[in-house]
C-alpha positions as CSV (number, residue, x, y, z in Angstrom):
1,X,-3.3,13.6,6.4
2,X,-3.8,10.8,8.1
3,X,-2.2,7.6,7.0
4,X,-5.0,4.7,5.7
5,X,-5.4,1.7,8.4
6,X,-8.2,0.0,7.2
7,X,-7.6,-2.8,4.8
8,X,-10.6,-2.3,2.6
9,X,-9.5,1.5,2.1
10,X,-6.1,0.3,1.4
11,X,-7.1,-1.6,-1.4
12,X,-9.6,0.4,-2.4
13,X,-7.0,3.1,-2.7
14,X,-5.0,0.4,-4.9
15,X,-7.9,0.1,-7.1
16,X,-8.6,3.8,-8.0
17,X,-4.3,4.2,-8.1
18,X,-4.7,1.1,-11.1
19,X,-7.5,2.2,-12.8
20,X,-5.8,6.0,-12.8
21,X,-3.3,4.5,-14.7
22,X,-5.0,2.4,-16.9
23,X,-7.5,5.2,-18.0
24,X,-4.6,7.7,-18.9
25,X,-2.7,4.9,-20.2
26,X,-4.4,3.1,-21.8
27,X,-2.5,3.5,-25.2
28,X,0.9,1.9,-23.8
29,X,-0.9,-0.7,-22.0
30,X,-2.5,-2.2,-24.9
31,X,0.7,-2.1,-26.6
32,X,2.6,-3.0,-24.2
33,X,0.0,-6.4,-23.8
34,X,0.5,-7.0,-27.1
35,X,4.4,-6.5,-27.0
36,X,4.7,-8.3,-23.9
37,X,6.2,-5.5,-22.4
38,X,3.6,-4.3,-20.5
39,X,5.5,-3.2,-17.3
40,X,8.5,-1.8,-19.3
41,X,5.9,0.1,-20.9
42,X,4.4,1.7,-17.9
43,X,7.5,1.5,-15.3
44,X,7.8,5.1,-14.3
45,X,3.8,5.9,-14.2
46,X,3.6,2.2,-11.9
47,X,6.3,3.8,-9.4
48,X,4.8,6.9,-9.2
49,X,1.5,5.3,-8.0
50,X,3.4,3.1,-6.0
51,X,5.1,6.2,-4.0
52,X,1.9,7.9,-3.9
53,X,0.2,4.5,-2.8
54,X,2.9,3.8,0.3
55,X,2.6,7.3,1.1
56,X,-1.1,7.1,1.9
57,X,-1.0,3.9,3.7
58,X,0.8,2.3,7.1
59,X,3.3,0.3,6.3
60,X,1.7,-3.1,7.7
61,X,-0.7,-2.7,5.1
62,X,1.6,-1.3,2.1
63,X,3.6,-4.6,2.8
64,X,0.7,-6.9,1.8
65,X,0.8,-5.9,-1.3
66,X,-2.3,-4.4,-2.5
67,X,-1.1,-2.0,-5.0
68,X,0.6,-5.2,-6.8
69,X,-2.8,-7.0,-6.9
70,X,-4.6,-4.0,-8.2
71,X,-2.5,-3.5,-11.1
72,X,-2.4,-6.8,-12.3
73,X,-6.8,-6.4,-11.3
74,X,-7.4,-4.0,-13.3
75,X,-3.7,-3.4,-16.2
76,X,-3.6,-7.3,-16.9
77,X,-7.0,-9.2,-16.0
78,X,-8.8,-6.6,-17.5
79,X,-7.2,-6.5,-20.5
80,X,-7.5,-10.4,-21.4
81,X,-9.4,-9.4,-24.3
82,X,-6.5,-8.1,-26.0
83,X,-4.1,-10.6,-28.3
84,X,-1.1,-11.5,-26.4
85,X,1.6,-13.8,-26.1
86,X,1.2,-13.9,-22.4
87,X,-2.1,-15.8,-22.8
């Protein structure tokens, strides 16, 4: 397969990745909002759609980082709703 060149495929790549994991986790990321432990929460399921992410992608465009943006997108802004210490 072809690796992704186009920016707006990159990201929206990023986006389905994020909301992937925030619809099959959506358990530990509430917790984890409410916890304040969001990432530590999700770590391994994050790096797996971060390998899967820079596998699809060339590296100019897995370097600007938007697999970072779309998690906190779609795991963190999405989520504002929930009580938190963060906010």
């Amino acid at each position: 397969m072809a690796l992704i060149e186009i920016d707006e495929a990159a990201r929206r790549l990023a986006r389905a990745i994020a909301s992937d994991l925030s619809l099959y986790n959506e358990e530990k990321i509430v917790r984890g909002i409410e916890n304040d432990t969001l990432f530590d929460e999700i770590t391994d399921e994050i790096e797996e759609g971060r390998a899967l992410y820079k596998s699809r992608v060339a590296p100019p465009l897995y370097e600007r980082n938007f697999y970072d943006r779309a998690l906190v997108d779609i795991l963190v802004r999405a989520k504002a709703h929930i009580k938190s210490p963060l906010w």
